[in-house]
C-alpha positions as CSV (number, residue, x, y, z in Angstrom):
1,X,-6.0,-3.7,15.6
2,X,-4.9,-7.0,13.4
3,X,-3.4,-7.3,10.0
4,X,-5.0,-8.2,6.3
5,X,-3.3,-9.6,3.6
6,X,-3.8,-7.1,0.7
7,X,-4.9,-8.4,-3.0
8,X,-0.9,-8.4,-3.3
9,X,-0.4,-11.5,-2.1
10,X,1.1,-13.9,-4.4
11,X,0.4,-17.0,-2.0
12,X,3.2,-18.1,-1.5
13,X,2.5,-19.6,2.0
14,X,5.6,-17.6,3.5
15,X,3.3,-15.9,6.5
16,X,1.4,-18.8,7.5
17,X,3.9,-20.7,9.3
18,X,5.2,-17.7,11.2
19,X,2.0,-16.6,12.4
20,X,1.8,-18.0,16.1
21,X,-1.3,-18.3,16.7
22,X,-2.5,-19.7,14.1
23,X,-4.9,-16.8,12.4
24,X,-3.6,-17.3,8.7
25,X,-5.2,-19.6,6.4
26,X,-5.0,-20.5,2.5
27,X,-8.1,-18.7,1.0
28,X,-9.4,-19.1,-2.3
29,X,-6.8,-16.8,-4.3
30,X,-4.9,-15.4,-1.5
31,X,-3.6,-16.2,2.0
32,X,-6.2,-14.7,4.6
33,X,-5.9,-13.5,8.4
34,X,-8.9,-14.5,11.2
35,X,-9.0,-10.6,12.7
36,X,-10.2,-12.4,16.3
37,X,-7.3,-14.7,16.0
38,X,-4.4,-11.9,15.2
39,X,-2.5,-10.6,17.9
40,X,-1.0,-7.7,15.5
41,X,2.4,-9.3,16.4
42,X,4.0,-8.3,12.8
43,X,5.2,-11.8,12.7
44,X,3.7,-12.0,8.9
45,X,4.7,-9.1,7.5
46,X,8.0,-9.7,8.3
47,X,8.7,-12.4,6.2
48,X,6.1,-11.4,3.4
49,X,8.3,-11.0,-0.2
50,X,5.6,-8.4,-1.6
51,X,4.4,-6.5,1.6
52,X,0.7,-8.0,1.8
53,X,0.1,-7.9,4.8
54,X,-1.0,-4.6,6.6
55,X,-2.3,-3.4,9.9
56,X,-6.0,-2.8,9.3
């Protein structure tokens, strides 16, 4: 299981430096999550202001 970032994102860039693996990338309106990459560590949704991200 990984996480998505929901169409609640308001890019803010808050998850992508906590991610450690790498798996979350700027996408073209909001911030997206590689599901092969994601360990489903939480790491993103912890620091998320709005609650985007979400275990799939």
């Amino acid at each position: 299981m990984s996480y998505i970032i929901t169409d609640a994102c308001i890019s803010c860039g808050a998850c992508e430096p906590e991610c450690p693996v790498g798996a979350i990338t700027a996408g073209d309106d909001i911030y997206v999550i590689d599901p092969a990459t994601c360990i489903d560590c939480g790491a993103c949704a912890s620091v998320c202001p709005v609650e985007a991200p979400q275990q799939d």
